[in-house]
N, C-alpha and C positions, 0 to 999 in steps of 0.2 A: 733351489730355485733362486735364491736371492745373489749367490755367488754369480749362476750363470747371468743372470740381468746384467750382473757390475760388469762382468767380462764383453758383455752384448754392449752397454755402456761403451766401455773403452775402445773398443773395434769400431762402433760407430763415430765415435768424436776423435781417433787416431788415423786409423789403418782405412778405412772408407775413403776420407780426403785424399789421403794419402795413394791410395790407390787408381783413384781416378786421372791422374796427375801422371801417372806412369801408364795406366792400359790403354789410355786414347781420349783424344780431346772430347770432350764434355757438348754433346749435340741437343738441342732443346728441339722436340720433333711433338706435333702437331698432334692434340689427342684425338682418340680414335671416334669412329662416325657416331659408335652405340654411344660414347664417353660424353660426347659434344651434346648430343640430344638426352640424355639422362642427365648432366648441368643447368641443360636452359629448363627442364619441366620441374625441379629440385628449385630452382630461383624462383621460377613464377610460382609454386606452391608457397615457396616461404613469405614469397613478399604477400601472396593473399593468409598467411596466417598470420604475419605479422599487423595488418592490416585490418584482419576481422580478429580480433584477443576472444572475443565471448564466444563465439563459436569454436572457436583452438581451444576455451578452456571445457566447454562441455565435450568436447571429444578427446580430451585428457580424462575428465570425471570418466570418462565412461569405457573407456580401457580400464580403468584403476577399479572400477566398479566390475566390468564382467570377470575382468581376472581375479576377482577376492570371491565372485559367484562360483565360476565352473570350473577353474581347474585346481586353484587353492583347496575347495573343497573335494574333487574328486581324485587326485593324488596321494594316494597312500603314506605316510611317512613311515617306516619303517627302522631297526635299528641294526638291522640283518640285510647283505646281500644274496641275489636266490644263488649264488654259486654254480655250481658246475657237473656237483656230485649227483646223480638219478639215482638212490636208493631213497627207502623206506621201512620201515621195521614191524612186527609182526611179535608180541606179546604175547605169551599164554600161561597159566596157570597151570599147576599140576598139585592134587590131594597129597597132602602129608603124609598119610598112612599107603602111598603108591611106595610099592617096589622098585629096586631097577628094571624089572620086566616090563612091571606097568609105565616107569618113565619112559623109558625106549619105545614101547608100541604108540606113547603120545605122541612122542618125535618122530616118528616115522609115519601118523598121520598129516602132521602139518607139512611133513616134506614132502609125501607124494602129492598134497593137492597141489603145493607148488612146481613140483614133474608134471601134473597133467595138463596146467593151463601155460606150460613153460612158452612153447611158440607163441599161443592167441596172445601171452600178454607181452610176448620180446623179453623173457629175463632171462640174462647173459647167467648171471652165476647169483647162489644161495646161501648162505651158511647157517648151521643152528648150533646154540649153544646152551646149555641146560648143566650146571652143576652140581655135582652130588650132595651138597650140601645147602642148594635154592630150591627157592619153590615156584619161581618164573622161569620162564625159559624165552628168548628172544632169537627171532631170525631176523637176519636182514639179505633184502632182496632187491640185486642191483641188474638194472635195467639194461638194454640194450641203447649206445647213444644216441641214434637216429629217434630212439622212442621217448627225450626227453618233452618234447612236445607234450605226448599222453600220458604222461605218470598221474593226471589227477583223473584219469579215466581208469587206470587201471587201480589205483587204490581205491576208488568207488567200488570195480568190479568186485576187488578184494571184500572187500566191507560185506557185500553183499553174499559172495557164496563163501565165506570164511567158514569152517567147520563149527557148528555149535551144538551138537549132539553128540560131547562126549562126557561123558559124566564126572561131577566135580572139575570140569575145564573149563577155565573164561580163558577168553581169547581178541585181541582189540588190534587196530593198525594206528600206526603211530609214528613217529621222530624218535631216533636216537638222540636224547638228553646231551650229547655231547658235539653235535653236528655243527653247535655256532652255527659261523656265517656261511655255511657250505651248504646249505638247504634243507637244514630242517627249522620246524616253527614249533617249538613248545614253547610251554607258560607253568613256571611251578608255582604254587599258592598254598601261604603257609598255615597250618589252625595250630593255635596258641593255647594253652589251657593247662589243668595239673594231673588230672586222672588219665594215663595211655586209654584206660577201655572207653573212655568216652570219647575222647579224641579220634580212636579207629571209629567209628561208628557216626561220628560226623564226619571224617573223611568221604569213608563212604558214599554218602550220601549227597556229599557237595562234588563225586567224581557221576554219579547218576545223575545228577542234576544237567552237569555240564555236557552231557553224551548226549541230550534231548537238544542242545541249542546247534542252530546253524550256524555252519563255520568250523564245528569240531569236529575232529575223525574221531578222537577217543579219551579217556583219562582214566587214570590206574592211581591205584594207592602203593606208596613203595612196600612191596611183602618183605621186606627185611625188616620191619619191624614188627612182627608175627612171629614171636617163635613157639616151643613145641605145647603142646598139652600139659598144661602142670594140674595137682590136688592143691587145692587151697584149703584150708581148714581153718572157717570164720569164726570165733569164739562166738559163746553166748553169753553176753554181759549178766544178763541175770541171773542165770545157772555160776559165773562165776563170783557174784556177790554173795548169794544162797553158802558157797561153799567155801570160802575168802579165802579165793584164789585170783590172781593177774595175769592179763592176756601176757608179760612176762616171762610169768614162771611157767606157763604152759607152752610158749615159745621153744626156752633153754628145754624143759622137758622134749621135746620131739626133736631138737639140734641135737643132745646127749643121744638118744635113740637110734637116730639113723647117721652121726657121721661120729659118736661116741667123743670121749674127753681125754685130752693131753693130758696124763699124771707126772710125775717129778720120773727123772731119768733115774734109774736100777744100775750100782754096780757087780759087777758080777765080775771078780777076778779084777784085771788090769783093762777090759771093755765096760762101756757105760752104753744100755742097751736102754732106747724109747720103749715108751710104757703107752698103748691107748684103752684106755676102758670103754665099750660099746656094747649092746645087743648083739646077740646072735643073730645070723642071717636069715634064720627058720622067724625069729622074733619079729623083723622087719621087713618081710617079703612081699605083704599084698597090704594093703588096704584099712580090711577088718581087722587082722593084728595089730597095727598101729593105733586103729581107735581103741584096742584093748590097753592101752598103755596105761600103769596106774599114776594116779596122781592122790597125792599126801593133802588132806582138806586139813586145815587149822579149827577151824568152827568145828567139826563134827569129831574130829579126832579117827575118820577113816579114810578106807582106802576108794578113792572116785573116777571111773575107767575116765578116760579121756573122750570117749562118745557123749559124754552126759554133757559135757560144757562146749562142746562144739559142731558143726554140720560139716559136711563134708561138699564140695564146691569144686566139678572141674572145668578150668575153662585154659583159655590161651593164655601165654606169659607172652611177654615183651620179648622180640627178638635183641631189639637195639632202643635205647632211650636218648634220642636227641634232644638238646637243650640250645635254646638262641633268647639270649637276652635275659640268663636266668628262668626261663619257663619251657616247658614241656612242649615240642614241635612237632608237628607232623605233615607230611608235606606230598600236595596233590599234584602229579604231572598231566595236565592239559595238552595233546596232539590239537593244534590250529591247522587249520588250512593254508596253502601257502599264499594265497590274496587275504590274510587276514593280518590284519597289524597289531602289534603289542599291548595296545590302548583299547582297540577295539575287542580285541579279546578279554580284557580285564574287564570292558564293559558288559560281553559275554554272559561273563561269569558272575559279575555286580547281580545284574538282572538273572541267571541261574538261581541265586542264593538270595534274593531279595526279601521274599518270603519264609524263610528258616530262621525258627528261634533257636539261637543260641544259649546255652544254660550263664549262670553267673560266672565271669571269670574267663569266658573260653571268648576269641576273636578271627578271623578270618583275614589274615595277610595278601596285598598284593603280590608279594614275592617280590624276589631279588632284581627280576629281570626289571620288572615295571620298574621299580627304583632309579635303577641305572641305565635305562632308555632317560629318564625325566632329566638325570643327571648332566645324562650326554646331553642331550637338547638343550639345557640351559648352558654347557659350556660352549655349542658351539655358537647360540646368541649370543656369549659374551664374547666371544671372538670373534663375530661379525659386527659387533659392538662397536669393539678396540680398533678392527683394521679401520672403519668409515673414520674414528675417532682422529686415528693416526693420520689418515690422507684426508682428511676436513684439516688437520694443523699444518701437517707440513705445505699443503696448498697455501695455503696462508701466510705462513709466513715467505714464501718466494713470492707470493703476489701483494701481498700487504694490503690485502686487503679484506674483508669480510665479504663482498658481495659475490665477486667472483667463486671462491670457495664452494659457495653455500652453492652456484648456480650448476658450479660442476659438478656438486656430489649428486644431484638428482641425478644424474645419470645410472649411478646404481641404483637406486629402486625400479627405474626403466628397466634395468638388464637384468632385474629379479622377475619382472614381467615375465619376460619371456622366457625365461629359466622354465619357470611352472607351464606356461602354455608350451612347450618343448618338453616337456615331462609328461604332461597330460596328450600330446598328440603320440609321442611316442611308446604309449602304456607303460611307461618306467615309475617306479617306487624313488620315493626322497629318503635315502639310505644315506649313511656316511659319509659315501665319498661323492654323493649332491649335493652334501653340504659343505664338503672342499671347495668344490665348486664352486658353490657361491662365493665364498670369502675371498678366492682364486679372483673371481670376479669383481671384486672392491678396485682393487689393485691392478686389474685391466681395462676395463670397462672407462675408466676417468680421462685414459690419453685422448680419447677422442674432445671430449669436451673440452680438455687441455688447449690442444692444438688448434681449436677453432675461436675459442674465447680469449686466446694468447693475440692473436691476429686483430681482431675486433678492439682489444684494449688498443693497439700499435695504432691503427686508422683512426679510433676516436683522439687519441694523441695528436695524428696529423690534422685535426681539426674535422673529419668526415663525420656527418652527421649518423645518430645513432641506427635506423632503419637501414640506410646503404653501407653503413659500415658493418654491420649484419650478414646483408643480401651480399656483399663481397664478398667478404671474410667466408660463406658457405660457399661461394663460386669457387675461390679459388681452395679450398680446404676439402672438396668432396672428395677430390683424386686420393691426397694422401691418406685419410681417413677409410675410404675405400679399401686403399691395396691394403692397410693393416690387417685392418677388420678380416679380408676374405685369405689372407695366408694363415693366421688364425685359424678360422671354421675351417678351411681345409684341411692344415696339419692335423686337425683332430678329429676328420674324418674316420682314419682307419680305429680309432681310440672307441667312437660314437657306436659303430657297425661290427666291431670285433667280439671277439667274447673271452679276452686274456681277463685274467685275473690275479690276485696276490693273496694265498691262505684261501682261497676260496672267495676274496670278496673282487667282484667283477668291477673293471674300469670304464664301462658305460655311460654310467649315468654321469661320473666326472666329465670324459668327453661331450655327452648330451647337452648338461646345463651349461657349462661354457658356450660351446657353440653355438646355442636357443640365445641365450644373454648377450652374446658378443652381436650375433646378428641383428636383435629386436633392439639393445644397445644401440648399436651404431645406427639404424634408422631412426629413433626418439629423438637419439641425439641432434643430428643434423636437423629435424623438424622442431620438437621442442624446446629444446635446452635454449633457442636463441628466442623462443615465446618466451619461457620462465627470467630469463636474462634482464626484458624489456619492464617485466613487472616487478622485480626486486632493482630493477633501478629505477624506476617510477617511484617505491618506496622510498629505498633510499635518499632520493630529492626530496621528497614530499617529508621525510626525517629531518632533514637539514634545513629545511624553511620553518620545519616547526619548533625544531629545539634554539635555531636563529630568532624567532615571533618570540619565545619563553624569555631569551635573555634580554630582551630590548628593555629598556628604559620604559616606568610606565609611560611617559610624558611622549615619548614618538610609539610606542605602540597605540597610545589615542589618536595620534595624528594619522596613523596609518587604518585606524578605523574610518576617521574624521575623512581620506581620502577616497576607501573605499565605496563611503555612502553616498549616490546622488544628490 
């Protein structure tokens, strides 16, 4: 963008002139009837706002006041575009101890229901996937395009007759975790803490929680961290003091047992043949054998089966143990709605889990995404920072002066106006490329003010008093001001209305807020920018007569009291 400006630069102060000069004489031709009569009622409003200030300044308050009410507030900000993509995903659950019989008859009931509502709900094509080695299984089901409209009618529908009668099956509708900016909306939320079995079990409980509040389709706990059935075998501390023995030696005793002990390698001739000593497989085959395993007591000097010192405990092992930050992680995936935004969903879930005690040690993370939504958001404030920052100096120093600057930059909080009231009429989310937008807008929005307050300086120069040098300077400046402005909004017409996009993330909203801005922009401008103009030069004097009253001499500042007084 910055190259094409210089090149737009160089064609206008070269090749323009220049061209005129060769395609035909230069005719100055009479503006048009609408033109003429939109100038004279533009002059009489301004000279009545420059003329009534109080009244121009409460109908400034109150633009700045209803736009920080209803649309500031009702505008979603989001960190995701809804994209383009119409699927949605379909989660299920399948029992550990299921067969491939029994996997397959599961999978072939969640795919007929989606055969039988195929027309009622428009979906084009299905897929399921179920690995022999998961214990989830996931479909996704993509819509027909005309049907993108009703995808939050038909994932309702879903919701509703989704098969729940089959046994050991949960089943939830949901976002593909991977969909970005292409339309789907989850929220993962991390529980922090040292014990897995506790952690599963607050998981749990904070994905129940969150399935009760409005706005969510679903939440699941990832099942890869579940793996199979194991025997624990909890020693008894007291049984092992009793017979001075260590949860150790009882350890090594049942590793030698069941996976037996590396001895020194055996030569034999010119080969050197491994050595394992172990149990026999009759020894270690179920259960009860194993608690027969003798253990050597020091204090008693006999032989003490290994049932006496310990119980026997079967539960789930850990499939997979995640670690973030040094601590034990477990991590909940939230399905949002797609009018539901990243903040508010964390609010969601704030309020889900409000009430839940936490044991010592264990926390509840926002998750990643919250993070880096906060992230973005704060850089692209400092980038809309930098840019006003940059076009506040550089104004400055080609006008040399501070008042001017200041009076042109308000033009962009006008063109932020209308950005949001342009977001808010058009039901659009403030995503990413809104907030190009805006910054896009720093650096447009100002030529207006430029070119009006350029004019204004010229005439006060020639002596024309500050009010008609105003009311001129907008006479004759509406025309070019105009035609920018509306080739502008035009060109980004087809941008505003269209539905391209790049990776999924759609070019709408950038066209929208431009043209909301540029429009509500260039109308402020021309009305208020020469109100604000008239009262930071009022300042101004009113500076310069005071810090002139500071430096006098005390002896004629008395006189200048001495004259003021009757």
């Amino acid at each position: 963008m910055i190259f094409a400006l210089a090149a737009s630069l160089v064609v206008a102060l070269i090749f323009a002139p220049l061209a005129t000069r060769y395609i035909g004489r230069a005719q100055v031709k009479a503006d048009a009837r609408w033109l003429a009569w939109l100038t004279d009622r533009y002059t009489r409003f301004l000279s009545w706002i420059l003329n009534n200030r109080a009244d121009a300044t409460f109908a400034l308050l109150a633009v700045i006041l209803l736009t920080a009410i209803i649309p500031m507030r009702s505008v979603e900000c989001v960190d995701e575009g809804d994209g383009n993509i119409n699927d949605f995903m379909v989660r299920f659950s399948v029992p550990r101890q299921a067969d491939i019989h029994r996997r397959d008859q599961i999978v072939r009931v969640f795919e007929d229901f989606v055969a039988n509502h195929r027309e009622e709900w428009g979906v084009r094509v299905y897929r399921t996937r179920l690995r022999d080695n998961e214990f989830q299984g996931r479909m996704w089901v993509y819509l027909l395009p005309e049907n993108s409209k009703d995808r939050e009618k038909v994932i309702e529908a879903f919701k509703e007759k989704l098969p729940d009668d089959i046994p050991g099956v949960e089943s939830a509708v949901g976002w593909h975790e991977d969909l970005g900016a292409t339309g789907g909306n989850t929220l993962a939320v991390t529980l922090h803490g040292e014990d897995m079995g506790t952690l599963r079990g607050l998981a749990g409980e904070v994905a129940r929680r969150a399935r009760t509040m409005d706005g969510v389709l679903g939440a699941h706990v990832d099942l890869s961290i579940e793996g199979a059935d194991e025997i624990h075998l909890v020693v008894n501390r007291e049984q092992l003091e009793r017979y001075g023995l260590s949860a150790r030696s009882v350890g090594q005793t049942v590793s030698y047992a069941m996976r037996g002990s590396r001895l020194p390698e055996m030569t034999m001739g010119e080969r050197e043949v491994e050595v394992i000593s172990r149990f026999e497989e009759a020894d270690r085959e179920d259960i009860d054998t194993l608690r027969d395993f003798p253990l050597w007591s020091p204090t008693s000097g006999q032989i003490v089966p290994l049932r006496a010192v310990t119980d026997v405990r079967i539960s789930k092992g850990p499939g997979a143990i995640r670690r973030q930050d040094r601590r034990t992680a477990v991590e909940v995936t939230v399905d949002l709605a797609k009018d539901v935004s990243v903040m508010r969903g964390v609010a969601l879930i704030e309020a889900a889990t409000a009430d839940m005690v936490f044991p010592r040690g264990y926390s509840l993370d926002q998750g990643d995404r919250a993070r880096e939504y906060e992230e973005d958001s704060e850089a692209e404030l400092l980038a809309l920072v930098l840019s006003i920052t940059f076009v506040f100096l550089l104004m400055g120093v080609l006008f040399e002066s501070f008042v001017l600057p200041l009076c042109i930059i308000t033009t962009v909080p006008m063109a932020m106006f209308g950005a949001w009231w342009g977001l808010y009429i058009t039901g659009t989310t403030m995503d990413i490329m809104a907030g190009v937008g805006l910054v896009i807008l720093v650096g447009v929005v100002v030529n207006n003010g430029i070119v009006l307050l350029d004019l204004v300086t010229q005439l006060r120069a020639e002596g024309m008093p500050r009010t008609e040098a105003l009311v001129t300077a907008g006479r004759r400046r509406i025309r070019p001001i105009l035609m920018t402005a509306l080739t502008t909004i035009c060109g980004l017409i087809p941008m505003a209305v269209g539905s391209s996009s790049f990776i999924g993330i759609p070019y709408a909203p950038l066209g929208r807020t431009v043209m909301s801005g540029m429009a509500a922009g260039t109308v402020l401008t021309l009305l208020f920018v020469p109100f604000l103009y008239t009262i930071l030069d009022d300042l101004r004097v009113g500076a310069r007569r005071w810090l002139a009253y500071i430096r006098m001499r005390p002896e004629r500042r008395a006189a200048e009291v001495v004259k003021e007084v009757p």
